[in-house]
KOLKE-645049 format. One record per atom (N, C-alpha, C): residue number from 1; residue in three letters; atom name; x, y, z. Coordinates in Angstrom, 3 decimals. Example, Ala and Ser with C-alpha at 12.3 -4.5 7.8 and 13.67 -1.06 7.14 Angstrom:
REM residues 2
(1 'ALA' 'N' (13.190 -5.690 7.800));
(1 'ALA' 'CA' (12.300 -4.500 7.800));
(1 'ALA' 'C' (13.200 -3.300 7.800));
(2 'SER' 'N' (12.850 -2.250 7.080));
(2 'SER' 'CA' (13.670 -1.060 7.140));
(2 'SER' 'C' (12.900 0.030 7.870));
//
This chain:
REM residues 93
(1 'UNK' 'N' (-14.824 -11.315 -6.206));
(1 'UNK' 'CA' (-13.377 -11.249 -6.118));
(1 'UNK' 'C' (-12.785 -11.681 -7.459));
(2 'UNK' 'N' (-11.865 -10.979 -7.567));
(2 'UNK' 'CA' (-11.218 -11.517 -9.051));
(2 'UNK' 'C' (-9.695 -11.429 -8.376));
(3 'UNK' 'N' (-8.881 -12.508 -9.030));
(3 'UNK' 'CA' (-7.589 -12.999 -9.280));
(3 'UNK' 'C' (-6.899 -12.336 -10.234));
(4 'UNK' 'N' (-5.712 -11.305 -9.966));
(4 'UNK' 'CA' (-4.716 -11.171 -11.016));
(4 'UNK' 'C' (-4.073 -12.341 -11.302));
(5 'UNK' 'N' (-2.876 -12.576 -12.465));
(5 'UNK' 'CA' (-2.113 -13.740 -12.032));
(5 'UNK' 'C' (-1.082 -12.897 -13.281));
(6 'UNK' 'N' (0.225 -12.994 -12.620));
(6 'UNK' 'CA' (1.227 -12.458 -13.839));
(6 'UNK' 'C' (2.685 -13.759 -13.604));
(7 'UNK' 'N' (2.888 -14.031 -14.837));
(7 'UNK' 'CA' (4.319 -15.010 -14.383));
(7 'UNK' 'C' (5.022 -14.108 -14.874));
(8 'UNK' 'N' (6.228 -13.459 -13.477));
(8 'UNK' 'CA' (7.331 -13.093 -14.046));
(8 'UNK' 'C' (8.609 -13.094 -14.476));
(9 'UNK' 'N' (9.337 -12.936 -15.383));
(9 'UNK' 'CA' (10.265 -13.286 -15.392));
(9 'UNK' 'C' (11.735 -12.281 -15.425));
(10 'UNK' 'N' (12.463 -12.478 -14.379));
(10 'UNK' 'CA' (13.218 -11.549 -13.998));
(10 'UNK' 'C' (14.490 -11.813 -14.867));
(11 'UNK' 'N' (15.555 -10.446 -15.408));
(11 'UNK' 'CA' (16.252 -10.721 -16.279));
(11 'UNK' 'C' (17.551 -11.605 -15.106));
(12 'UNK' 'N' (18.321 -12.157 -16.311));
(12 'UNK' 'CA' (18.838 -12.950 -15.285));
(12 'UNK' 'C' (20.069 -12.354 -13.891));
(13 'UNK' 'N' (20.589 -12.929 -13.114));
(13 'UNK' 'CA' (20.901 -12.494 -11.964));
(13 'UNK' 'C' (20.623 -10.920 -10.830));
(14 'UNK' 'N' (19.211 -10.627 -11.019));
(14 'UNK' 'CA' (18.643 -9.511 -10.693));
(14 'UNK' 'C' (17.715 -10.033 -9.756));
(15 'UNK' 'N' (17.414 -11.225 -9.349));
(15 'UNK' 'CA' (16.389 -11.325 -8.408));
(15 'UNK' 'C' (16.209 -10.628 -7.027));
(16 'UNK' 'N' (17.627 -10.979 -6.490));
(16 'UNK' 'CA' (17.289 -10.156 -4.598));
(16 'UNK' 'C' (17.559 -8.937 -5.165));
(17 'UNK' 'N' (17.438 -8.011 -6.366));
(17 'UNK' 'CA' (17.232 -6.385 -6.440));
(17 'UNK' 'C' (15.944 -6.158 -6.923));
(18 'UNK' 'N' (15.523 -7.587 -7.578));
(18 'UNK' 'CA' (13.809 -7.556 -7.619));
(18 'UNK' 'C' (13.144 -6.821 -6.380));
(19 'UNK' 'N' (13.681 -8.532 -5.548));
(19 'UNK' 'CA' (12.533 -8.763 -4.357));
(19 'UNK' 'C' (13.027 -7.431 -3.638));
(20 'UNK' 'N' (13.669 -6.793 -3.270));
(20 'UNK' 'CA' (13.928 -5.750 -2.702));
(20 'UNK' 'C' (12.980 -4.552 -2.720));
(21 'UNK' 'N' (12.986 -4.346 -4.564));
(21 'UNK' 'CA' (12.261 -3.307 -4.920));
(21 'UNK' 'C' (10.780 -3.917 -4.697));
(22 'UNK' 'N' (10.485 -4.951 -5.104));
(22 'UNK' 'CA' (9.471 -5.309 -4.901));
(22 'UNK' 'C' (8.586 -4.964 -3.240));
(23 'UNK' 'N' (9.283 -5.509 -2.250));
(23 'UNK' 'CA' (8.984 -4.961 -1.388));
(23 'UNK' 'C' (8.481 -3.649 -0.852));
(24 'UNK' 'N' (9.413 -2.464 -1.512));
(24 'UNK' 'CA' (8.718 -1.080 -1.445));
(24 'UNK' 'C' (7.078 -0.897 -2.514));
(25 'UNK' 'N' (7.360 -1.912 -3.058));
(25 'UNK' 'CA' (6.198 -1.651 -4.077));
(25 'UNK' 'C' (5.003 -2.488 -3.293));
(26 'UNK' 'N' (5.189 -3.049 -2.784));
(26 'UNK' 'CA' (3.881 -3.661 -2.048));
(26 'UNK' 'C' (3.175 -2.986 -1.108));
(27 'UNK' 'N' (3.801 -1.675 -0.696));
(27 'UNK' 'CA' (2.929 -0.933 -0.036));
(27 'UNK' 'C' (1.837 0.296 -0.717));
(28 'UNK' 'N' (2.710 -0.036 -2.248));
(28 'UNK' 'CA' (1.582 0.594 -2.752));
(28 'UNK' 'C' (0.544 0.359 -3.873));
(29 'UNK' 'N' (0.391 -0.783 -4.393));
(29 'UNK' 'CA' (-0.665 -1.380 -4.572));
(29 'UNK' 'C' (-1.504 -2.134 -3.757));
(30 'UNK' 'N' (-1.069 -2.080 -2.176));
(30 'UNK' 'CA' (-1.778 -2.000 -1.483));
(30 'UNK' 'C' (-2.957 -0.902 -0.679));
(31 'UNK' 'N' (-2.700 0.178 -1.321));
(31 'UNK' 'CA' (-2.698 1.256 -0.529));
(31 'UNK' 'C' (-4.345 1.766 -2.083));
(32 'UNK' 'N' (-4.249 0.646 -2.669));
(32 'UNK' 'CA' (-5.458 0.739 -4.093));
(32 'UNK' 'C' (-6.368 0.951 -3.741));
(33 'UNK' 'N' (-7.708 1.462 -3.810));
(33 'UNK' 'CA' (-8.957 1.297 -3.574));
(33 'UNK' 'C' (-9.512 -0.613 -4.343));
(34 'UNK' 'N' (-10.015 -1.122 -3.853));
(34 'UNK' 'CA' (-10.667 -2.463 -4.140));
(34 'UNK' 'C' (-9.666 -3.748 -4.044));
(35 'UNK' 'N' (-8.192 -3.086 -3.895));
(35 'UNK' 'CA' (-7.089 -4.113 -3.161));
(35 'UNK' 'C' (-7.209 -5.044 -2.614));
(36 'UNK' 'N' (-7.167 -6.136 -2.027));
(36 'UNK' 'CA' (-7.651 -7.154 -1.235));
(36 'UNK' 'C' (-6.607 -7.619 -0.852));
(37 'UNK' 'N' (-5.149 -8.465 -1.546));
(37 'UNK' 'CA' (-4.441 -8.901 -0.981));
(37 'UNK' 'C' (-3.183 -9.395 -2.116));
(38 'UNK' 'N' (-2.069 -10.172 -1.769));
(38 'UNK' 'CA' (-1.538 -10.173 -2.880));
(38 'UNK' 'C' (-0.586 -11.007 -2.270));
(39 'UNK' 'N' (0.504 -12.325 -3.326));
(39 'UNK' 'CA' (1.327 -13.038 -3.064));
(39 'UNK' 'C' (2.329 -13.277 -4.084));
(40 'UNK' 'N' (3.663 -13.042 -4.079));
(40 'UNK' 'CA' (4.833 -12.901 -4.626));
(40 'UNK' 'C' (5.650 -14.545 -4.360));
(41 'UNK' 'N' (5.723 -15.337 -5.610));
(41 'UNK' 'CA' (6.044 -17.050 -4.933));
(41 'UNK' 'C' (7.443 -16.876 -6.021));
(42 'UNK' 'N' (8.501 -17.225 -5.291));
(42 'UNK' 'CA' (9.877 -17.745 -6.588));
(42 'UNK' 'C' (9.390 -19.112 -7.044));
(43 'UNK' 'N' (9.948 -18.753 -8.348));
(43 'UNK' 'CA' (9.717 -20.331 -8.705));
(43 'UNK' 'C' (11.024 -21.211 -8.028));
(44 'UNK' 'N' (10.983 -22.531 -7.836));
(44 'UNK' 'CA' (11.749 -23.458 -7.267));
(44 'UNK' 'C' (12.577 -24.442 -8.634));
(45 'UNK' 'N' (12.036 -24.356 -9.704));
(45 'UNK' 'CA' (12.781 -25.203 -10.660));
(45 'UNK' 'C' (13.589 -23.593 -11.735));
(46 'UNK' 'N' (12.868 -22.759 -11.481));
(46 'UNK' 'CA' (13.711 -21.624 -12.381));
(46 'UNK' 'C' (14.180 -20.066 -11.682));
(47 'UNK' 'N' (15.725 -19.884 -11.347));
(47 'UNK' 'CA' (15.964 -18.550 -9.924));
(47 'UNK' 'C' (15.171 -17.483 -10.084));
(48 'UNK' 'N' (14.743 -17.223 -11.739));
(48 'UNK' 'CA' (14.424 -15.897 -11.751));
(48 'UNK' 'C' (13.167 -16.178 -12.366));
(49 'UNK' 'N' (12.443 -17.054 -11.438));
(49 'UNK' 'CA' (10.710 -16.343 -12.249));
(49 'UNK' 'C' (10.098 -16.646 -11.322));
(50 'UNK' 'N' (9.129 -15.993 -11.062));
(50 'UNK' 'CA' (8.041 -15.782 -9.550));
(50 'UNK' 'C' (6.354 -15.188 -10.517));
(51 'UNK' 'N' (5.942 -15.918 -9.700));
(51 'UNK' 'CA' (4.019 -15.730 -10.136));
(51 'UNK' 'C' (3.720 -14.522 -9.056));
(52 'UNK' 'N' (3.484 -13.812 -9.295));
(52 'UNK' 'CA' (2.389 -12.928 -8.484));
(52 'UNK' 'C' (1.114 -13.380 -8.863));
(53 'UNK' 'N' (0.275 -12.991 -7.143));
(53 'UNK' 'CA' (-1.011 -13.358 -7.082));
(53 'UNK' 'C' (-1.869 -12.054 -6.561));
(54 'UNK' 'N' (-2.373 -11.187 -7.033));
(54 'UNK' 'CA' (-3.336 -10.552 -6.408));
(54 'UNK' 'C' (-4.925 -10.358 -6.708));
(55 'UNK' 'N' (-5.075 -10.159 -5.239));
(55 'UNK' 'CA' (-7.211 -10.468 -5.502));
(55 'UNK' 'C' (-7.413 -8.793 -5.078));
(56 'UNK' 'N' (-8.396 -8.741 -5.847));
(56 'UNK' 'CA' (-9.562 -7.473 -6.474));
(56 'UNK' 'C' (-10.438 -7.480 -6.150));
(57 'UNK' 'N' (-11.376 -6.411 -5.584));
(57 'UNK' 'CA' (-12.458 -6.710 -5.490));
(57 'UNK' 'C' (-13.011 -6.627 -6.867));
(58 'UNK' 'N' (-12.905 -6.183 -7.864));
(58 'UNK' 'CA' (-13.288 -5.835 -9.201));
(58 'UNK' 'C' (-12.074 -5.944 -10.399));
(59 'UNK' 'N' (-12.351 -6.254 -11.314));
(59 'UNK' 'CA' (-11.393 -6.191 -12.338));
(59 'UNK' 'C' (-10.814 -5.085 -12.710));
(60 'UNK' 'N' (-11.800 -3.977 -12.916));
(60 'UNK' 'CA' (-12.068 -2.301 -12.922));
(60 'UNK' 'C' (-11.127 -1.795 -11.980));
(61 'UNK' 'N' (-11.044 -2.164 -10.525));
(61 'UNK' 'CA' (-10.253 -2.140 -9.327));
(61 'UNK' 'C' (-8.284 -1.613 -10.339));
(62 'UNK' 'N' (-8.818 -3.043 -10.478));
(62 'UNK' 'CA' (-7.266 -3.032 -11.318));
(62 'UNK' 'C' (-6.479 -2.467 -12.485));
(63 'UNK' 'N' (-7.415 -3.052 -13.568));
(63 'UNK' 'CA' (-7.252 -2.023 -14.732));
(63 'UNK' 'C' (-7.193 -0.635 -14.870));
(64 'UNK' 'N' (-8.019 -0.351 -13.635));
(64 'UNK' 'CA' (-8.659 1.649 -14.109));
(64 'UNK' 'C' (-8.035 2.432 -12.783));
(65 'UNK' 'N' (-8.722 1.671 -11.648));
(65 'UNK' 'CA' (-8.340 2.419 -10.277));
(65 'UNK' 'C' (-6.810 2.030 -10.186));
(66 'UNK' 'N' (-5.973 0.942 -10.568));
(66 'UNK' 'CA' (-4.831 0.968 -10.186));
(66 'UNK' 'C' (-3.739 1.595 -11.594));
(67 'UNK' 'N' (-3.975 0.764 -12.707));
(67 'UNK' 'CA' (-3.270 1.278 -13.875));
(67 'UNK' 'C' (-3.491 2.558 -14.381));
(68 'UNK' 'N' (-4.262 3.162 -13.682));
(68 'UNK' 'CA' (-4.353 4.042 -14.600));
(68 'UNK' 'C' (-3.776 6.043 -13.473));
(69 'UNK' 'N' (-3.515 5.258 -12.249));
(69 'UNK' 'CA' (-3.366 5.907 -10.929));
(69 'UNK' 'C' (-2.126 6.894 -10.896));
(70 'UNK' 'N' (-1.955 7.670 -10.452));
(70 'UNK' 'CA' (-0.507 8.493 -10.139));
(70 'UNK' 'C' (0.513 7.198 -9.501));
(71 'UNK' 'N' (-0.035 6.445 -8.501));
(71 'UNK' 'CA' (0.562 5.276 -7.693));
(71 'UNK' 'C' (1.153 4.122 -9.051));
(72 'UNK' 'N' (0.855 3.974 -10.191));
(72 'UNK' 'CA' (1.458 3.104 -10.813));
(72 'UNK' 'C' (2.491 3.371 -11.679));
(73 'UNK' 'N' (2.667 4.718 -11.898));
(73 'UNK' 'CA' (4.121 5.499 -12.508));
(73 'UNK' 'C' (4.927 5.085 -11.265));
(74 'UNK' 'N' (5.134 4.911 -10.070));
(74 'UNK' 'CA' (5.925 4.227 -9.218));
(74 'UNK' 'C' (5.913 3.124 -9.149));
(75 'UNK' 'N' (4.993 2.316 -9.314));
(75 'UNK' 'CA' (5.095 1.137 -9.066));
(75 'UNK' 'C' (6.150 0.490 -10.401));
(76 'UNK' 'N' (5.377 0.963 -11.723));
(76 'UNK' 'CA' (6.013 0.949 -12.719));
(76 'UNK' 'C' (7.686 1.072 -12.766));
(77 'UNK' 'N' (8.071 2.210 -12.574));
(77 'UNK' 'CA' (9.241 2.997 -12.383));
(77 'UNK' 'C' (10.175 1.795 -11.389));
(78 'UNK' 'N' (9.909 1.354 -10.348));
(78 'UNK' 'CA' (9.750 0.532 -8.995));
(78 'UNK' 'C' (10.412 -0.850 -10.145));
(79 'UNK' 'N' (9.349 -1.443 -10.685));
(79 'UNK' 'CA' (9.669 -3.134 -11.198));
(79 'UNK' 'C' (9.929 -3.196 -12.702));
(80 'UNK' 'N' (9.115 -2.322 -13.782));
(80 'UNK' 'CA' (9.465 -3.302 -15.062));
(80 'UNK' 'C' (10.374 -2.773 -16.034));
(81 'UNK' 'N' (11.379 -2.158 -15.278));
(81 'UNK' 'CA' (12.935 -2.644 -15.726));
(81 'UNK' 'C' (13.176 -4.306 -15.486));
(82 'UNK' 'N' (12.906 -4.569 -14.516));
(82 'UNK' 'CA' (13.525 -6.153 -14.366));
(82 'UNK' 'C' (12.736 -7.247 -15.008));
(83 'UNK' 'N' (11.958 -6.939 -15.969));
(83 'UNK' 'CA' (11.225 -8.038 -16.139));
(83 'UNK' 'C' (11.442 -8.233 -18.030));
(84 'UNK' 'N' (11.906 -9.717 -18.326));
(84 'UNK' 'CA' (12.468 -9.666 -19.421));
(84 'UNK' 'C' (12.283 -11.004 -19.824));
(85 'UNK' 'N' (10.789 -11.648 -20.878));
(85 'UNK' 'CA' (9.903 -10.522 -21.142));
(85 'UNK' 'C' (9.376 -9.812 -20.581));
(86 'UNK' 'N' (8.799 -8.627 -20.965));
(86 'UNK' 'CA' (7.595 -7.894 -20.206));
(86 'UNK' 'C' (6.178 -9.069 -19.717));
(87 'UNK' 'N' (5.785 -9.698 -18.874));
(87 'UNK' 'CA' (4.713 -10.211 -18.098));
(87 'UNK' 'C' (3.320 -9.851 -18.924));
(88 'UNK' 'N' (2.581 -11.463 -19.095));
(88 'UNK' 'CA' (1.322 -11.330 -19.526));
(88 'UNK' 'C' (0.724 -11.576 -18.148));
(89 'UNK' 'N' (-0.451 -10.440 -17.681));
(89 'UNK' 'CA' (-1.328 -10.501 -16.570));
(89 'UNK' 'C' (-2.887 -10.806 -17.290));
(90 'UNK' 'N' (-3.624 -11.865 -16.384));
(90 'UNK' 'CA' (-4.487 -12.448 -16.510));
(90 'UNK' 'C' (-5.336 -12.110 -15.391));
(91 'UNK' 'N' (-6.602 -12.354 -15.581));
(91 'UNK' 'CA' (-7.587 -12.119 -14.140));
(91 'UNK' 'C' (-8.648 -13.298 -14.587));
(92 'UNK' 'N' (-8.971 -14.217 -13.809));
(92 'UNK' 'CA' (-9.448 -15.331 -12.701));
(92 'UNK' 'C' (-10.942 -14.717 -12.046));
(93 'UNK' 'N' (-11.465 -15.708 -12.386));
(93 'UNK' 'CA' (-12.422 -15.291 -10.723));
(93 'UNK' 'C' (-12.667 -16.813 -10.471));
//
């Protein structure tokens, strides 16, 4: 299993049009081959920044089967307008 981990940071007063969009988007990086699971946390000391958490069965999973997918021009399209900076993603095991 491998761990994504991205801190994001949403531009400011855009969050509930985040989490909104966000929501439609969770059905489809779920929908990944090697997907496993995934968690969206606000931060509590700052309104607009939230960690996503998602587990992989493979790193490959992610990088190739998901980034590189017809499904991530939506997902894309979907969230990183709102994210300002653009998010450094990391993977964990």
């Amino acid at each position: 299993m491998v761990l994504e981990v991205a801190v994001l940071q949403i531009k400011p007063g855009r969050s509930r049009e985040f989490e909104l969009a966000f929501k439609e988007a969770s059905s489809i990086i779920a929908s990944i081959k090697g997907y496993l699971s995934h968690e969206l946390k606000k931060c509590l000391e700052e309104d607009d920044k939230y960690i996503l958490l998602v587990k992989w069965q493979t790193i490959e999973d992610h990088e190739i089967g998901f980034r590189k997918s017809e499904k991530y021009l939506r997902w894309k399209a979907l969230l990183h307008h709102f994210y300002d900076p653009f998010p450094i993603v990391q993977h964990y095991k």
